[in-house]
PyMOL Python script that loads the backbone (N, CA, C, O; Angstrom):
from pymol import cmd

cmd.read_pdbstr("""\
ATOM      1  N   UNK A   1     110.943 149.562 168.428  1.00  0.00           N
ATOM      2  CA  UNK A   1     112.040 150.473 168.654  1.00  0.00           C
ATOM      3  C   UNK A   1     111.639 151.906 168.297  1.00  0.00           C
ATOM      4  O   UNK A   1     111.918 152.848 169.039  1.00  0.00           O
ATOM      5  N   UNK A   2     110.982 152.048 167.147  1.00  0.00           N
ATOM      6  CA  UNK A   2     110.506 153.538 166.891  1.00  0.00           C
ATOM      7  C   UNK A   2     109.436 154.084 168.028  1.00  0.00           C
ATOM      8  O   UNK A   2     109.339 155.122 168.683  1.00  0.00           O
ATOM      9  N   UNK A   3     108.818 153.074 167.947  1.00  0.00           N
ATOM     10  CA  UNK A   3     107.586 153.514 169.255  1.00  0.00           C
ATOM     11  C   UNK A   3     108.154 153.774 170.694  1.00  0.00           C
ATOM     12  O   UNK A   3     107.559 154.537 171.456  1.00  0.00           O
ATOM     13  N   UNK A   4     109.275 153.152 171.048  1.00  0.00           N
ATOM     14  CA  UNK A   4     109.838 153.468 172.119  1.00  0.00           C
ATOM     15  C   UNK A   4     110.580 154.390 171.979  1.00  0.00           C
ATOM     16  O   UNK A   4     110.637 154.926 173.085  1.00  0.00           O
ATOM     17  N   UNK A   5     111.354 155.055 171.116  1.00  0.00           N
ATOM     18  CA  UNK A   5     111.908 156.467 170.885  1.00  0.00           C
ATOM     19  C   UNK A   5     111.295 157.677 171.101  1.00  0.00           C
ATOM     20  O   UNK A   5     111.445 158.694 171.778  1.00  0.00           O
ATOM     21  N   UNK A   6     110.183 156.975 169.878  1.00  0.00           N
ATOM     22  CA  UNK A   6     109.286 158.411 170.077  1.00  0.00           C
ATOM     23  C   UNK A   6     108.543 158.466 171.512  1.00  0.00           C
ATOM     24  O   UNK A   6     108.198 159.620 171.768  1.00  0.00           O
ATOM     25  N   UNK A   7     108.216 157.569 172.479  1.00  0.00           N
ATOM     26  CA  UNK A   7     107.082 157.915 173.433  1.00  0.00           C
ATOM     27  C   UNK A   7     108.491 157.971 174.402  1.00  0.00           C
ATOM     28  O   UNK A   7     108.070 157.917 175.557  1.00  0.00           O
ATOM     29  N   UNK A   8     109.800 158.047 174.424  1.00  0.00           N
ATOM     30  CA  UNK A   8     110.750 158.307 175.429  1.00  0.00           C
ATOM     31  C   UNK A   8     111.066 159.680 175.048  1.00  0.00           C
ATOM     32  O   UNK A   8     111.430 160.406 175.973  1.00  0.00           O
ATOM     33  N   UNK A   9     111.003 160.206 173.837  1.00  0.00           N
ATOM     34  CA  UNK A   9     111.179 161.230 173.200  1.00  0.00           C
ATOM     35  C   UNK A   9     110.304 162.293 173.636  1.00  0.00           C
ATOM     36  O   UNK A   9     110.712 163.435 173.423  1.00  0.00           O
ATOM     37  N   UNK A  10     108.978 162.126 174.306  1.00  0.00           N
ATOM     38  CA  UNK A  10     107.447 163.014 174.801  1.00  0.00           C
ATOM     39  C   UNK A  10     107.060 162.792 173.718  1.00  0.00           C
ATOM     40  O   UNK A  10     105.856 162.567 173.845  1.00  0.00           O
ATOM     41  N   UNK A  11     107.408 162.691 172.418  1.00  0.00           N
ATOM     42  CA  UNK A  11     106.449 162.927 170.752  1.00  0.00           C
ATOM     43  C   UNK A  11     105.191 162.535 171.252  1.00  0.00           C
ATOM     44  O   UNK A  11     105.152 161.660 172.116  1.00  0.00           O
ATOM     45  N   UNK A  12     103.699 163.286 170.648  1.00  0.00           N
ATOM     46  CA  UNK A  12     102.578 162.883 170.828  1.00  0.00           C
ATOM     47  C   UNK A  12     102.386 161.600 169.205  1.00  0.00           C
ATOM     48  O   UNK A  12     103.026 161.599 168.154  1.00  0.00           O
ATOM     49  N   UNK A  13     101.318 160.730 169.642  1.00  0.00           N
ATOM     50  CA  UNK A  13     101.472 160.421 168.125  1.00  0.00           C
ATOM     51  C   UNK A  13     101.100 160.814 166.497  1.00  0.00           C
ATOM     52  O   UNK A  13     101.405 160.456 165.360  1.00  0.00           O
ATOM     53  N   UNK A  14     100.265 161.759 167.166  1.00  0.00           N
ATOM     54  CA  UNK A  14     100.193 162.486 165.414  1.00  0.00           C
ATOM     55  C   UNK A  14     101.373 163.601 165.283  1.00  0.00           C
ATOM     56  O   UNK A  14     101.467 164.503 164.450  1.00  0.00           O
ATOM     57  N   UNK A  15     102.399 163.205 166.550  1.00  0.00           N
ATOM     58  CA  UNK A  15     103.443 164.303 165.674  1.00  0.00           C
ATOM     59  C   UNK A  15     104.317 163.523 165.308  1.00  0.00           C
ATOM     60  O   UNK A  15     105.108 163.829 164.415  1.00  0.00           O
ATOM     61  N   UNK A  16     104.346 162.126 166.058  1.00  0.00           N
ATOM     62  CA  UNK A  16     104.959 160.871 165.083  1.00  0.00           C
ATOM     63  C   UNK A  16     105.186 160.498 163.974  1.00  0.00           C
ATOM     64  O   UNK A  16     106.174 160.135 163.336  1.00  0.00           O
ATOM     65  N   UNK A  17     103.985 160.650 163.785  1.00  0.00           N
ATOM     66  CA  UNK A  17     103.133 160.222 162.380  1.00  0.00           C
ATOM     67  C   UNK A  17     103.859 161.531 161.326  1.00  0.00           C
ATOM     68  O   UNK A  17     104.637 161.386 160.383  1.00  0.00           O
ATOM     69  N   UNK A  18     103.328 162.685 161.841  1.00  0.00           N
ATOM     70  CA  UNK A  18     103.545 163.636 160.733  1.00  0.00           C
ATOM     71  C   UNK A  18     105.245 163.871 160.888  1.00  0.00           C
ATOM     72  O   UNK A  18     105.460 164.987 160.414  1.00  0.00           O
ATOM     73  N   UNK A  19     106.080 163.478 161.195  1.00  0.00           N
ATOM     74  CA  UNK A  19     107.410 163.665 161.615  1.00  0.00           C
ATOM     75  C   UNK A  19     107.939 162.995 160.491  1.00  0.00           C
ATOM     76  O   UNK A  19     108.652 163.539 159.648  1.00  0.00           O
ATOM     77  N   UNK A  20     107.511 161.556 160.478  1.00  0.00           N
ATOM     78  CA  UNK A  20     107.564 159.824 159.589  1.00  0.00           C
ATOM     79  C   UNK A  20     107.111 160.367 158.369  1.00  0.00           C
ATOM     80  O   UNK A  20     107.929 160.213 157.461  1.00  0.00           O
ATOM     81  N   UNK A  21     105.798 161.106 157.967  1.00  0.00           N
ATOM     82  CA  UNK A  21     105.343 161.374 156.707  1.00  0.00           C
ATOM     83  C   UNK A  21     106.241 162.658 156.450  1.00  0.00           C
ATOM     84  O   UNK A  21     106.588 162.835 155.282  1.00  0.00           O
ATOM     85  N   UNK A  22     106.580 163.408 157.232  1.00  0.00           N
ATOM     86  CA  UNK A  22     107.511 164.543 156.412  1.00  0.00           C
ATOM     87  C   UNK A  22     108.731 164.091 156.054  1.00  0.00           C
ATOM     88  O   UNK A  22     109.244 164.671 155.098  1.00  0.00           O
ATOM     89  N   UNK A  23     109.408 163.110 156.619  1.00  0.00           N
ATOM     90  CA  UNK A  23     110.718 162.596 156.268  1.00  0.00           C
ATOM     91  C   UNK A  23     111.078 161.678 155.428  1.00  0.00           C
ATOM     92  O   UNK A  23     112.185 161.353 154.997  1.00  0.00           O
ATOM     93  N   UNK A  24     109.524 161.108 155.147  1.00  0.00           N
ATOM     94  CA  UNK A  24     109.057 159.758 153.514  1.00  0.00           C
ATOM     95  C   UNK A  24     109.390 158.833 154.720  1.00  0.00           C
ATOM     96  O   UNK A  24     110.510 158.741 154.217  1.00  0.00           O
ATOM     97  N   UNK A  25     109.478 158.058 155.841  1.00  0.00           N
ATOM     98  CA  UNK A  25     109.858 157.047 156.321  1.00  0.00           C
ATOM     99  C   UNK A  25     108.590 156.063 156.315  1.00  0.00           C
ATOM    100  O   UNK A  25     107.445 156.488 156.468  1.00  0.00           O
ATOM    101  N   UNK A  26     108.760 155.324 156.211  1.00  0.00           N
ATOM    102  CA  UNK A  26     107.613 153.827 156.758  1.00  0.00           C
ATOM    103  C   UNK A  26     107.572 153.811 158.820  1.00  0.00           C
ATOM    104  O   UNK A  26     108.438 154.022 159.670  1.00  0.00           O
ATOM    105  N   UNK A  27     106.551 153.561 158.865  1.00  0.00           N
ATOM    106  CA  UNK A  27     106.701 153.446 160.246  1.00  0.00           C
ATOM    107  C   UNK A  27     106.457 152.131 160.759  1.00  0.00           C
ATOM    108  O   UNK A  27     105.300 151.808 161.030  1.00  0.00           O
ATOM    109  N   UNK A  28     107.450 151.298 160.931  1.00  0.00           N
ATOM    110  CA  UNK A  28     107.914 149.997 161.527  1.00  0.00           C
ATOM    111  C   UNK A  28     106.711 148.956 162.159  1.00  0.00           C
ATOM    112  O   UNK A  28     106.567 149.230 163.351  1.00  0.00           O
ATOM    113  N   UNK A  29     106.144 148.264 161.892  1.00  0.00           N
ATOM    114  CA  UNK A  29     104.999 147.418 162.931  1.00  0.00           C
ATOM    115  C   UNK A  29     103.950 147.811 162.207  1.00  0.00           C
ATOM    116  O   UNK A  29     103.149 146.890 162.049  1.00  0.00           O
ATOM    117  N   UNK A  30     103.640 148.818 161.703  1.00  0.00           N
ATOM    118  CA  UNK A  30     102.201 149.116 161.076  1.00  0.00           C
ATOM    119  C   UNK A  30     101.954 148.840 159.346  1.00  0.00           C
ATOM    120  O   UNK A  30     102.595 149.088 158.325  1.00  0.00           O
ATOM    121  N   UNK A  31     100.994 148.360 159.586  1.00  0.00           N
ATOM    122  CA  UNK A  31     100.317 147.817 158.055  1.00  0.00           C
ATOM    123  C   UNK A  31     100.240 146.714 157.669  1.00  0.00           C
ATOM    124  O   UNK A  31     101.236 145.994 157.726  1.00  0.00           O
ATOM    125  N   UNK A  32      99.122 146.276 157.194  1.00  0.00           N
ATOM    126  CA  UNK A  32      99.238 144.514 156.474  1.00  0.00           C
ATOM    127  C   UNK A  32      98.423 144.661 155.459  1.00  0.00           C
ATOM    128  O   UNK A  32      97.462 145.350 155.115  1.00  0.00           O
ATOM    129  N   UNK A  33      99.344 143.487 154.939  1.00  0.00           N
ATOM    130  CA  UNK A  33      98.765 143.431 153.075  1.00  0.00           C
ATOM    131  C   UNK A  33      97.393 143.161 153.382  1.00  0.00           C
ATOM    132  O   UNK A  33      96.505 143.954 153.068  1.00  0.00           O
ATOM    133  N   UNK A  34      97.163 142.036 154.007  1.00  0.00           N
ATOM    134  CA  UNK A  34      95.729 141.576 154.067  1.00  0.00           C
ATOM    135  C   UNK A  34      95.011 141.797 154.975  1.00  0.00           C
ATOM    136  O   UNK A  34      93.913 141.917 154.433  1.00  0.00           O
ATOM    137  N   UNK A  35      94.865 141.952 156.146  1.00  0.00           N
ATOM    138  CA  UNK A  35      94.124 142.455 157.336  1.00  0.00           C
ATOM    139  C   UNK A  35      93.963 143.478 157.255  1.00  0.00           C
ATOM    140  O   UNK A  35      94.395 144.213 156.367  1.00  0.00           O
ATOM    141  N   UNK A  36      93.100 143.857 158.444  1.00  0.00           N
ATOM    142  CA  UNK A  36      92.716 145.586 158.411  1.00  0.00           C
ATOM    143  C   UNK A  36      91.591 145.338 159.484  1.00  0.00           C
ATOM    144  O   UNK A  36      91.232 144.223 159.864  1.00  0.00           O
ATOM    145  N   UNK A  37      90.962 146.845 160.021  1.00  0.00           N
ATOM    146  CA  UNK A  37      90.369 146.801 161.357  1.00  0.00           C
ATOM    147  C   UNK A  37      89.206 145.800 160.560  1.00  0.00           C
ATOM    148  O   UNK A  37      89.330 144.658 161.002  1.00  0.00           O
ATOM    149  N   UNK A  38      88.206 145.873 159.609  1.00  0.00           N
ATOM    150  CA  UNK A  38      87.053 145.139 159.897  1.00  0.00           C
ATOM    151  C   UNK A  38      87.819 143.371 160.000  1.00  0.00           C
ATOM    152  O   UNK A  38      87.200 142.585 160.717  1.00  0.00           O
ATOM    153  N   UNK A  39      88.817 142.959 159.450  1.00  0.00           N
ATOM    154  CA  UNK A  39      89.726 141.581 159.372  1.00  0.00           C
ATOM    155  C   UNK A  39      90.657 141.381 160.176  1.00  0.00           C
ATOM    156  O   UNK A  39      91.715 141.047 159.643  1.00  0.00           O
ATOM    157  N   UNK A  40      90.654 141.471 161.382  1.00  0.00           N
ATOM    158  CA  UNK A  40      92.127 141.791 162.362  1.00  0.00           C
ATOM    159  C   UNK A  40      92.745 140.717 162.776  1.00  0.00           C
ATOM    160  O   UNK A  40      92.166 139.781 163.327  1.00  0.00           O
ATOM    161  N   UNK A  41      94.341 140.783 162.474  1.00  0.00           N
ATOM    162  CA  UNK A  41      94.976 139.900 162.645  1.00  0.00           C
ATOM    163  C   UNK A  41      94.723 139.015 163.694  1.00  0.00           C
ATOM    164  O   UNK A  41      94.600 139.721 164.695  1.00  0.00           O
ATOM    165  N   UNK A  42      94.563 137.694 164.030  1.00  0.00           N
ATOM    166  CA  UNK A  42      93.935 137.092 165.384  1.00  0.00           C
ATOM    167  C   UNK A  42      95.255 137.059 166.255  1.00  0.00           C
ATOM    168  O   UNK A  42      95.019 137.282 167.442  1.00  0.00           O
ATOM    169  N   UNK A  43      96.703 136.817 165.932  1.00  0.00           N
ATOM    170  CA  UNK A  43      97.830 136.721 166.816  1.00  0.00           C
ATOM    171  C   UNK A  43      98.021 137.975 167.249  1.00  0.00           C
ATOM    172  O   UNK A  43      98.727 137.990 168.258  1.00  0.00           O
ATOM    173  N   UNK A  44      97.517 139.501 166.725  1.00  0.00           N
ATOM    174  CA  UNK A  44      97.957 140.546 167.188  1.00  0.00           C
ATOM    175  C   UNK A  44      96.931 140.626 168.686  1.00  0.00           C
ATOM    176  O   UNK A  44      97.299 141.024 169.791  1.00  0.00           O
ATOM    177  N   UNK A  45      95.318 140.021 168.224  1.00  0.00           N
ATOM    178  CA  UNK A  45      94.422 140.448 169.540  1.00  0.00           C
ATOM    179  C   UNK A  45      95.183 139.602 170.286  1.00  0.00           C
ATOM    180  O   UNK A  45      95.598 140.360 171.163  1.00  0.00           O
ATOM    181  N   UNK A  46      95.708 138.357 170.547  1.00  0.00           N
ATOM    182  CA  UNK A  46      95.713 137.599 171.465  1.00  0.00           C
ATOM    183  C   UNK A  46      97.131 138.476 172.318  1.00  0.00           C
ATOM    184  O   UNK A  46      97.232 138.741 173.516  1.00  0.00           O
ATOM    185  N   UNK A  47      98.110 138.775 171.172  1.00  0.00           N
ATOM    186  CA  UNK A  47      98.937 139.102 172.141  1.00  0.00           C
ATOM    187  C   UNK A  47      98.572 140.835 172.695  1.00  0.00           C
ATOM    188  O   UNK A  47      99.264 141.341 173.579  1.00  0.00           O
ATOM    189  N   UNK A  48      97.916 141.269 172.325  1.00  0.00           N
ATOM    190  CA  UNK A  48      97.308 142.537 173.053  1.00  0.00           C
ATOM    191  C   UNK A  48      96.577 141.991 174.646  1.00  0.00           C
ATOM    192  O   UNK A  48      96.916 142.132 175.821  1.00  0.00           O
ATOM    193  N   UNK A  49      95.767 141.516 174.157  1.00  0.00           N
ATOM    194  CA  UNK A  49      95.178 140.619 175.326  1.00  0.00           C
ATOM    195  C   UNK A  49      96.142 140.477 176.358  1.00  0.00           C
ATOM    196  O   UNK A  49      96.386 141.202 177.323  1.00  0.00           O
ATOM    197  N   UNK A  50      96.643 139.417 175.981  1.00  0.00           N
ATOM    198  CA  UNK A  50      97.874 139.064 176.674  1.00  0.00           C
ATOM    199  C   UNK A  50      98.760 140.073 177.515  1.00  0.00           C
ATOM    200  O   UNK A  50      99.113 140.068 178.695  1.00  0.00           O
ATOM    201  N   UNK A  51      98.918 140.680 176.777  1.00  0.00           N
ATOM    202  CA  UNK A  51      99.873 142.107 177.484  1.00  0.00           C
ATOM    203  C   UNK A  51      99.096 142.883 178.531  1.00  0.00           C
ATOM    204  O   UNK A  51      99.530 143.390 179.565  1.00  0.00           O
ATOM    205  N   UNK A  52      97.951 142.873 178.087  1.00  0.00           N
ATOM    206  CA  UNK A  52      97.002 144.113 179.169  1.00  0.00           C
ATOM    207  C   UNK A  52      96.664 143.385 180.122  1.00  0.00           C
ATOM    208  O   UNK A  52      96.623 143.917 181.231  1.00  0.00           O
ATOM    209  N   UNK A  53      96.303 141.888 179.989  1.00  0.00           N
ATOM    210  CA  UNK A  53      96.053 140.872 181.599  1.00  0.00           C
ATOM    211  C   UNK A  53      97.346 140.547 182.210  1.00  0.00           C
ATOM    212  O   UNK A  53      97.395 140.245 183.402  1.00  0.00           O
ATOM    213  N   UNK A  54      98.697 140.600 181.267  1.00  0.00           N
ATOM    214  CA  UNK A  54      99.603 140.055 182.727  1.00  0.00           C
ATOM    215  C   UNK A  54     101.063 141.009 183.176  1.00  0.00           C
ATOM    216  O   UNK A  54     102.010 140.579 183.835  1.00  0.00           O
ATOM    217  N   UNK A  55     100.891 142.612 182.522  1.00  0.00           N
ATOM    218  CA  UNK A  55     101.799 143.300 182.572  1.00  0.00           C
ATOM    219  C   UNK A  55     100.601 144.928 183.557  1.00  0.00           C
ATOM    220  O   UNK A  55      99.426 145.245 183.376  1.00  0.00           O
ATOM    221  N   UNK A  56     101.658 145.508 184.493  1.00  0.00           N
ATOM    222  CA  UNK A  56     101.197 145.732 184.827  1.00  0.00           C
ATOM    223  C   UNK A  56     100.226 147.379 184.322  1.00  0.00           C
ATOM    224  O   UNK A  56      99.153 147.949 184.520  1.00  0.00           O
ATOM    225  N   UNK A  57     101.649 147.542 183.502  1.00  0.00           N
ATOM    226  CA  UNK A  57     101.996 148.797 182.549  1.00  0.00           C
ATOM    227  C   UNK A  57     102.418 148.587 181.225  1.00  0.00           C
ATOM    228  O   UNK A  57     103.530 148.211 180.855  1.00  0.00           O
ATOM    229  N   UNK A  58     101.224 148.923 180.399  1.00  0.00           N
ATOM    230  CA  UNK A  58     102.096 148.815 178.740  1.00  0.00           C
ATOM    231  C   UNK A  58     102.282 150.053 177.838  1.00  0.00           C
ATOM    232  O   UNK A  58     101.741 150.249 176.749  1.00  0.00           O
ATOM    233  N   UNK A  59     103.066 150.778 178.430  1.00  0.00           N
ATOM    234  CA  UNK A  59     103.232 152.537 177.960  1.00  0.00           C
ATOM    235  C   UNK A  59     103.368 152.294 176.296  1.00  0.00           C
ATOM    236  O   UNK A  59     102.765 152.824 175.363  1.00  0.00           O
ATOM    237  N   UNK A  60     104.111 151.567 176.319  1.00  0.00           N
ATOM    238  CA  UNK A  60     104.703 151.310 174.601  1.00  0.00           C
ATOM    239  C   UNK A  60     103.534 150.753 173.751  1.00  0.00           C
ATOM    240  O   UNK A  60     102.991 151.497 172.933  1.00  0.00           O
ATOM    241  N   UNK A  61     103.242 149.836 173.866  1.00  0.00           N
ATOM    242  CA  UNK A  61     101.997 149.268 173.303  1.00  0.00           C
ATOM    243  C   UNK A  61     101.001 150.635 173.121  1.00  0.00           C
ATOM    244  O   UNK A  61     100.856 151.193 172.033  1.00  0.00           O
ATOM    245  N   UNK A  62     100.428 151.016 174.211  1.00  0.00           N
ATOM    246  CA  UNK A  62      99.427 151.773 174.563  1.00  0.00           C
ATOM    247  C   UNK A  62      99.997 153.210 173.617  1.00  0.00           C
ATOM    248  O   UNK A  62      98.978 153.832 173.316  1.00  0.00           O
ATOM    249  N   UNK A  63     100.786 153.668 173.264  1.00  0.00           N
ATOM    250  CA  UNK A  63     101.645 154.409 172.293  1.00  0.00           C
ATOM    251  C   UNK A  63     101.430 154.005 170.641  1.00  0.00           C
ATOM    252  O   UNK A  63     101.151 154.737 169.691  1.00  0.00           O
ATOM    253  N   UNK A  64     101.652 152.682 170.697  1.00  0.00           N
ATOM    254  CA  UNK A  64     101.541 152.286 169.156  1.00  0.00           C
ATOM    255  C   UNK A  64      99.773 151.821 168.724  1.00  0.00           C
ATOM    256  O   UNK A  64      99.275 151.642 167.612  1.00  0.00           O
ATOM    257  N   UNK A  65      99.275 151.748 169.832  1.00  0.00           N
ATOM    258  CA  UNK A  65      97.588 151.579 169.680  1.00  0.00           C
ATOM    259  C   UNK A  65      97.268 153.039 169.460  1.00  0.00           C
ATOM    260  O   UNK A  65      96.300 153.282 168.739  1.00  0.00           O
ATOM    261  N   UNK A  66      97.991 154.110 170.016  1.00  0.00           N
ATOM    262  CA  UNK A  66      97.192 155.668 169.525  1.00  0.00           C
ATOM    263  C   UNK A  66      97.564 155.775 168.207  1.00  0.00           C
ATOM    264  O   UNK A  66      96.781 156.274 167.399  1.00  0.00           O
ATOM    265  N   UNK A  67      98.927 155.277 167.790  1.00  0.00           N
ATOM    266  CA  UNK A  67      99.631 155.707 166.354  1.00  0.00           C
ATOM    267  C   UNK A  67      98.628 154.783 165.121  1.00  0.00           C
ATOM    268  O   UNK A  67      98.465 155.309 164.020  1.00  0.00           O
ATOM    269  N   UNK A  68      97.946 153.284 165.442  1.00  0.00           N
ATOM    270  CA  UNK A  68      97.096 152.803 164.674  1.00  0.00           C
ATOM    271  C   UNK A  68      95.503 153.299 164.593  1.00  0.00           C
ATOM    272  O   UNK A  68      94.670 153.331 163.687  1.00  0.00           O
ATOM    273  N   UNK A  69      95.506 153.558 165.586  1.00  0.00           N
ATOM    274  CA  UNK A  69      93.903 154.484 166.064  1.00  0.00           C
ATOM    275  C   UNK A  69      93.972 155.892 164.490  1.00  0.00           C
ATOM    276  O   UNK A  69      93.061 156.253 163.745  1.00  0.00           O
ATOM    277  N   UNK A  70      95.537 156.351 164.542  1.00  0.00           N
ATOM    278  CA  UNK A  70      95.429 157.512 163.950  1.00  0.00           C
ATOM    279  C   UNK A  70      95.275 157.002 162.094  1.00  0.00           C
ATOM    280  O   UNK A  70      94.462 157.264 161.207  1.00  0.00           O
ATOM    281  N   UNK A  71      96.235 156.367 162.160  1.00  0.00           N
ATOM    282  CA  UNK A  71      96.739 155.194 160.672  1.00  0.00           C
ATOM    283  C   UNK A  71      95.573 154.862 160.089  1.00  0.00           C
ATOM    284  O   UNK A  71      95.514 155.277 158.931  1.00  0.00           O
ATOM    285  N   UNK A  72      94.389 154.126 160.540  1.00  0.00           N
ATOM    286  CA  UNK A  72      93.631 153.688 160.693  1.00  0.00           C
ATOM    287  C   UNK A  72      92.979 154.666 159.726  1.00  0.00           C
ATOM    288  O   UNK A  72      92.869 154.330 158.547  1.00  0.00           O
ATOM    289  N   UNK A  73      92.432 156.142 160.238  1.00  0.00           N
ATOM    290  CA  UNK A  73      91.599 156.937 159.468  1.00  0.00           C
ATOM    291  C   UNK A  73      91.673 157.044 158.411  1.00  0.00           C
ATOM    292  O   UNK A  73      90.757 157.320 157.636  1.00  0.00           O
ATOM    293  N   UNK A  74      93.612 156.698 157.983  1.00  0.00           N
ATOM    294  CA  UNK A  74      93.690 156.846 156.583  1.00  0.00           C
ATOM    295  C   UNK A  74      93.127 155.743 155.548  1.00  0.00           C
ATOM    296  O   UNK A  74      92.570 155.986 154.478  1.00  0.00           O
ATOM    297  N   UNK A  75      93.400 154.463 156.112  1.00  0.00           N
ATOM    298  CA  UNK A  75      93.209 153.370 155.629  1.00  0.00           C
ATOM    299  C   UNK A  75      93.177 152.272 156.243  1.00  0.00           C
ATOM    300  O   UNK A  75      94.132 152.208 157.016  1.00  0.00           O
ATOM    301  N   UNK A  76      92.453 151.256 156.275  1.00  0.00           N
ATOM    302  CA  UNK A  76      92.035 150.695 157.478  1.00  0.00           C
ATOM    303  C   UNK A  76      93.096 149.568 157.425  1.00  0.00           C
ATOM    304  O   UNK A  76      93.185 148.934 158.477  1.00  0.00           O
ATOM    305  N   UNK A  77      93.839 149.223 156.518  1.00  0.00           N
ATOM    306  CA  UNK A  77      94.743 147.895 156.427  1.00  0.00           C
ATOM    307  C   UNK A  77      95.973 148.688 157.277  1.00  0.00           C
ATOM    308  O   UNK A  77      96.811 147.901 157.717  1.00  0.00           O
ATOM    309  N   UNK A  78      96.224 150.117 157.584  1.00  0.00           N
ATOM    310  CA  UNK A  78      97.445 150.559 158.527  1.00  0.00           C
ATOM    311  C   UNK A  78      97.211 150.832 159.824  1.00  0.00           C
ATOM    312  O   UNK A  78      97.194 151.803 160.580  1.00  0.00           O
ATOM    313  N   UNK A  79      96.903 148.791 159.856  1.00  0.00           N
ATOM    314  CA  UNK A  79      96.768 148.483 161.700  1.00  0.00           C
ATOM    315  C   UNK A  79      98.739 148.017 162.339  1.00  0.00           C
ATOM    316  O   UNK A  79      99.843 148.031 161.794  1.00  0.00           O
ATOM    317  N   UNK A  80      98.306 147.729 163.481  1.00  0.00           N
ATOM    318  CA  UNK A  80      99.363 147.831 163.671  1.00  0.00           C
ATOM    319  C   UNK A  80      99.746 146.275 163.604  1.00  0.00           C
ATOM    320  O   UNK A  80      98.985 145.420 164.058  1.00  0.00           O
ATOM    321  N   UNK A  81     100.979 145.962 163.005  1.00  0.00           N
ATOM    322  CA  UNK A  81     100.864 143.880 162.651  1.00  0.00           C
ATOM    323  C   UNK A  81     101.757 143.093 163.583  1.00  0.00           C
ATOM    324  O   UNK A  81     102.641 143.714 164.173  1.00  0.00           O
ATOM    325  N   UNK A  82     101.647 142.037 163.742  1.00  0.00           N
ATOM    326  CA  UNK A  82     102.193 140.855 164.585  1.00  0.00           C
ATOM    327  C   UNK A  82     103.937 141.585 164.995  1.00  0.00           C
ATOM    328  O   UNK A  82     104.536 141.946 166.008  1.00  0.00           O
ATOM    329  N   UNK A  83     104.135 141.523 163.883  1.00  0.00           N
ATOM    330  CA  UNK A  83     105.506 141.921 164.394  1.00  0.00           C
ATOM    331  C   UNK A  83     106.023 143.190 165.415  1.00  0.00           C
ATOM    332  O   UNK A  83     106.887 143.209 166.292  1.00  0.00           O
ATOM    333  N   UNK A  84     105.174 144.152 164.942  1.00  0.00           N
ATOM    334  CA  UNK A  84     104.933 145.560 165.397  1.00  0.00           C
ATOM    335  C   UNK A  84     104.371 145.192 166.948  1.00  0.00           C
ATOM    336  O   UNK A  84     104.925 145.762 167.887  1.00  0.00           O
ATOM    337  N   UNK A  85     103.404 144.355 167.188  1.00  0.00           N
ATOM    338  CA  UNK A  85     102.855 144.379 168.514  1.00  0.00           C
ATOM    339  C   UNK A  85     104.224 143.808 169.549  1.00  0.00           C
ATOM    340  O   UNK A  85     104.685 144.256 170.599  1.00  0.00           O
ATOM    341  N   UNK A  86     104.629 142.493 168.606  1.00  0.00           N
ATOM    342  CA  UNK A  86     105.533 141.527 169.491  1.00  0.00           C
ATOM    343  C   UNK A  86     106.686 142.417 169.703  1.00  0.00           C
ATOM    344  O   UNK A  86     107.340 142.099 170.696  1.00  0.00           O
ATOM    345  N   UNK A  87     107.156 143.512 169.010  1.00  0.00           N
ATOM    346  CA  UNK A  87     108.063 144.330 169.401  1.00  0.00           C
ATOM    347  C   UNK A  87     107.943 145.528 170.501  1.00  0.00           C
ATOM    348  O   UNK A  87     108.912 146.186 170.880  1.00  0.00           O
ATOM    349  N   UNK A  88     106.724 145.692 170.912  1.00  0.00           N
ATOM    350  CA  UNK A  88     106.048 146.795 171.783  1.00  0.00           C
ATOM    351  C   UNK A  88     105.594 145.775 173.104  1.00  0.00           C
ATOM    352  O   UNK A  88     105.276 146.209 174.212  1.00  0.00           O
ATOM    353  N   UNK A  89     105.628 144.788 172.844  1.00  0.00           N
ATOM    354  CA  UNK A  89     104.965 144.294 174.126  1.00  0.00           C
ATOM    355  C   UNK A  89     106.378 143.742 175.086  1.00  0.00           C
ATOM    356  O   UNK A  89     106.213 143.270 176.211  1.00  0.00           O
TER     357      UNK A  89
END
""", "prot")
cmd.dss("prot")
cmd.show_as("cartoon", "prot")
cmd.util.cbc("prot")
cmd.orient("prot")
């Protein structure tokens, strides 16, 4: 739902991001206690997968993959998680 606001909104995602960090908010779908890019959740690849072979367009997804791309630099466990994907896809 946030990811679809903001990318209906034009927001780029590092103005997402810095929008969420100026306002103290958590940003919804991203982060796991235990995973992280070198450990990646296996239900998040499959349903990524999934989405990019049988949809034709995944604006939203493809939105919350720039916002973890960015997350990411800070700390690698603020990928984006199961729930976060299954809500974007």
């Amino acid at each position: 739902r946030m990811f679809a606001h903001a990318l209906d909104s034009g927001v780029s995602p590092k103005d997402f991001i810095d929008k969420m960090k100026k306002t103290n908010q958590l940003i919804m779908g991203i982060g796991h206690r235990i995973k992280s890019l070198a450990n990646p959740d296996q239900r998040v690849v499959i349903i990524k997968e999934y989405a990019k072979q049988h949809f034709k367009n995944t604006p939203v997804l493809d939105f919350a993959l720039e916002v973890e791309q960015l997350t990411t630099r800070k700390r690698a466990n603020l990928i984006l998680n199961v729930d976060g994907c299954i809500a974007v896809c």
